[in-house]
N, C-alpha and C positions, 0 to 999 in steps of 0.2 A: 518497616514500611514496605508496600510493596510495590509490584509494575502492573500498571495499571496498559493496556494496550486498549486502541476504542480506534473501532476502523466506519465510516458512513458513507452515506451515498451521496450524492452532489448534491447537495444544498440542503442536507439533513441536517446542520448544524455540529457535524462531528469538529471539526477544528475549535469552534467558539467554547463546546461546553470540554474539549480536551484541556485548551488553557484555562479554563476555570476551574477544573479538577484539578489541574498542577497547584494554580495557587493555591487553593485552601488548601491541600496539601503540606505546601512549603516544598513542591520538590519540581524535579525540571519536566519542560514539554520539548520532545525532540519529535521533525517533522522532516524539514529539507536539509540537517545536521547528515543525517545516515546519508544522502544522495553525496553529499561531500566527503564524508570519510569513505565512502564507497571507491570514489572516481579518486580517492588520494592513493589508497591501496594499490589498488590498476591501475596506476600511474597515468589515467586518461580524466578528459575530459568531463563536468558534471549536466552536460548537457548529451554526451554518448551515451552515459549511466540512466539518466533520463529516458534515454528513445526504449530502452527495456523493457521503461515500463508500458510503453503500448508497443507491445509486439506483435508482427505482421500474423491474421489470423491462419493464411495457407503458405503453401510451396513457394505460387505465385508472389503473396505479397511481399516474400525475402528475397526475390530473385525481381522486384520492382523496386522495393531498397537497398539492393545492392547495384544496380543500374544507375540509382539515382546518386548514388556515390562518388559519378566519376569514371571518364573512360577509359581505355585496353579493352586489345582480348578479350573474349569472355572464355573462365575455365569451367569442365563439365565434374571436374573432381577434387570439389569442396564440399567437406561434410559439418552439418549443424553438429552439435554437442548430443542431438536426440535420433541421430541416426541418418539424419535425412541428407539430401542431396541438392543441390539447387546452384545455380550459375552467379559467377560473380564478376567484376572486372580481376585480372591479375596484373597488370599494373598499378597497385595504388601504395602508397604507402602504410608502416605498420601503423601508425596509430588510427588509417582510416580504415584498416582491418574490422567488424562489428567484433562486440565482446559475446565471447563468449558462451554460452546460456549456464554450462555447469559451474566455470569460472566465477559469474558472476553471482549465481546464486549461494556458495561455497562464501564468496566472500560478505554478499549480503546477510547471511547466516552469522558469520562470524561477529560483523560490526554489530548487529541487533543483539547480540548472547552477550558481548563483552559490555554493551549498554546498563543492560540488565543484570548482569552480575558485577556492575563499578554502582550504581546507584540506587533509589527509587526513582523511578521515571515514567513519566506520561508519554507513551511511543505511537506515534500516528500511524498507521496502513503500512504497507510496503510488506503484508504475509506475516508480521508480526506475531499478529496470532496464532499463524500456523508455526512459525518456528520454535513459537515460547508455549506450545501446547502444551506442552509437561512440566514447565518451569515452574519450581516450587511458589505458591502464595500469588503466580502471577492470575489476573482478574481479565477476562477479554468482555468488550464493551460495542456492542453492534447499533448504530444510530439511523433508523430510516424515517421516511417521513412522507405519506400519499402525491403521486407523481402532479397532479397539481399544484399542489401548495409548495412544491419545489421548483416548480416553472415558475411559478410570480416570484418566489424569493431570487431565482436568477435573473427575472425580466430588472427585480427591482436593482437587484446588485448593481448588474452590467448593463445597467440602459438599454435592453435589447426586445427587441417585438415578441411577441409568445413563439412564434413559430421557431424561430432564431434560437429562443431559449431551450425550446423542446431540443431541438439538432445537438446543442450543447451540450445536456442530462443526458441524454442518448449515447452521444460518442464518450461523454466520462463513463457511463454507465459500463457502456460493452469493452471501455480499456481497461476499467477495474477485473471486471469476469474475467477478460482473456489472460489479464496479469496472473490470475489466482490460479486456473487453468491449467495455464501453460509451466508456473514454475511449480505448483504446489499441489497441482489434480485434485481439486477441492473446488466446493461452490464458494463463491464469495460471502455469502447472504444468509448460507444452513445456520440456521439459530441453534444446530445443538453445538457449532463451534466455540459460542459465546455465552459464557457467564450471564449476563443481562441484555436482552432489547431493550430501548429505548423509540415511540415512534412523538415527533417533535411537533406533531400535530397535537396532540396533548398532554403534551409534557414539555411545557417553557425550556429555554436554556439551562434558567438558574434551577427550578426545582432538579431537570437531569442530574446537572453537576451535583446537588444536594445529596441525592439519589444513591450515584455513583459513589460518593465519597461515605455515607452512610453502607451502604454494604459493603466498601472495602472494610473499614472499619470493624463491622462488625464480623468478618472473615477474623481479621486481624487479630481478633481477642479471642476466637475460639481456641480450642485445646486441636492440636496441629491433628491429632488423632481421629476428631470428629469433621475435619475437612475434607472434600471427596479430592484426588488428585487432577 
């Protein structure tokens, strides 16, 4: 069986038709699993591991969350993990230290590979795709859906006015890109990353998952030889 990875955009329906491809499957859906094994490893917090994944887009916005951390001092020589420079408090304690970016990418690699070569598994976003690029038999699954019919599904989720909802696709929108960006210099969205699109405007949940499960499938039974890597 294989690893199935499927990453969407806010309110494309990627979680819904992810755990329906697990079940018919018969195999597991991991999503906020990895943010926990992540923050278990770094010995920190699943809500530090979290802030990651929207990370600040300039100079400025790391040197406004590290302000926002808590007062001292500020020191002019602390370096990010990507070279850069930028002011921090130096009184704070370590665990209010930010993580990382090599650290945690290093480890977020780790947890997603060791996922992937312990089971078959349905693995939600988090660059998945990009780490399991080369993973034998592994299937990457891109879910969007036209930027209206994504505002009514949030208006309808979260009882929120249109505009409300727009602000919300918006900020998931550009935390997903900066995520991909910044750890993995990639667009989020390039369809040559992904095995199959999916758009949920027409294509139901259940048909997708249908869908999805029928072409792993049929990967599955080919002769390893005739599969492109």
């Amino acid at each position: 069986m294989p690893v199935i990875t499927i990453r969407g955009q806010e309110a494309s329906g990627a979680p819904e038709i992810g755990t329906m491809v697990a079940k018919e499957l018969q195999i597991d859906y991991v999503d906020s699993k990895i943010i926990a094994d992540v923050a278990a490893r770094l010995n920190r917090y699943e809500i530090e591991v979290l802030k990651k994944e929207t990370p600040p887009r300039t100079i400025f916005g790391r040197v406004a969350r590290a302000l926002a951390m808590g007062g001292g001092a500020l020191s002019e020589d602390y370096g990010s993990s990507d070279g850069e420079i930028f002011y921090m408090p130096t009184e704070m304690y370590p665990w209010e230290i930010p993580i990382d970016d090599k650290l945690y990418v290093k480890t977020l690699k780790g947890v997603i590979i060791e996922l992937a070569k312990s089971q078959t598994i349905v693995i939600r976003g988090r660059g998945s795709q990009f780490i399991l690029k080369d993973f034998p038999g592994a299937f990457h699954v891109l879910v969007v859906a036209p930027l209206d019919l994504r505002v009514k599904r949030v208006m309808e989720r979260m009882k929120l006015d249109e505009e409300k909802a727009k602000n919300q696709i918006k900020r998931s929108d550009s935390n997903h890109h900066e995520f991909i960006r910044r750890y993995f210099h990639a667009d989020a969205e390039n369809p040559l990353d992904y095995d199959m699109v999916i758009n949920t405007e027409r294509t139901s949940i259940e048909d997708a998952s249908s869908v999805i499960v029928n072409a792993v499938n049929l990967r599955k039974n080919k002769p390893a030889n005739s599969m492109p890597l």
